[in-house]
N, C-alpha and C positions, 0 to 999 in steps of 0.2 A: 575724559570720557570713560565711562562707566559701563560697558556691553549690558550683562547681566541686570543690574539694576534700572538701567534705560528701558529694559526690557519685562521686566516683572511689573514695573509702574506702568508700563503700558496695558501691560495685561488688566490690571487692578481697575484702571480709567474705562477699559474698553466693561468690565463687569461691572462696575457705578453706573454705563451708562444705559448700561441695556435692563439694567434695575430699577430705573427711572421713571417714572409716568411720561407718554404720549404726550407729546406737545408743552413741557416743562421750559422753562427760560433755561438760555445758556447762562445765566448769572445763578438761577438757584441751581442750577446742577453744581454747579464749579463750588459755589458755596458748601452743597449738602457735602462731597465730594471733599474739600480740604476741613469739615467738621465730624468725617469720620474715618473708621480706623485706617482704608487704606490711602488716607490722606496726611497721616502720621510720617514723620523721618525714619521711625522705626519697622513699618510697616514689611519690608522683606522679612527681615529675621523672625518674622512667623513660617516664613516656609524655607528659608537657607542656617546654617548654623553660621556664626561669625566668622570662623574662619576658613570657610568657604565663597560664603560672599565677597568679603575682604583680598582674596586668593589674584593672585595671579591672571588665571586661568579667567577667571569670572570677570575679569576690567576688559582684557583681550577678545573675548567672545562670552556668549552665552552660554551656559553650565544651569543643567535641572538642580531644580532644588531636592536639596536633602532630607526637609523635615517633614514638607506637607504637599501635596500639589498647588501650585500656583493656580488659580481663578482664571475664569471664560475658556475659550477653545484654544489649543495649541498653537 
């Protein structure tokens, strides 16, 4: 388990979904959603540097990112 990262992905899903058209299938969301970027593996390290993400600190709990602000509300 992964703190930090369980937790930036959630953030990401929760701003895919509120981006989304009214009344959209759960299958095209999920679809648009793993066809863009923050459906990517690589998608954190736009807003953490590698070896913060990777860190310690960041598996055991959650740690802001360093590069960019992480998407939707706190």
């Amino acid at each position: 388990y992964h703190d930090t990262i369980t937790r930036a992905y959630l953030r990401g899903v929760q701003a895919h979904v509120a981006a989304r058209p009214s009344g959209e299938s759960l299958v095209a969301c999920v679809n648009a959603l793993l066809g863009s970027a923050a459906g990517r593996r690589d998608w954190p390290l736009h807003f953490y540097s590698r070896d913060r993400l990777f860190s310690v600190a960041a598996r055991r709990g959650f740690i802001p990112p360093d590069l960019a602000s992480l998407p939707g509300p706190c």
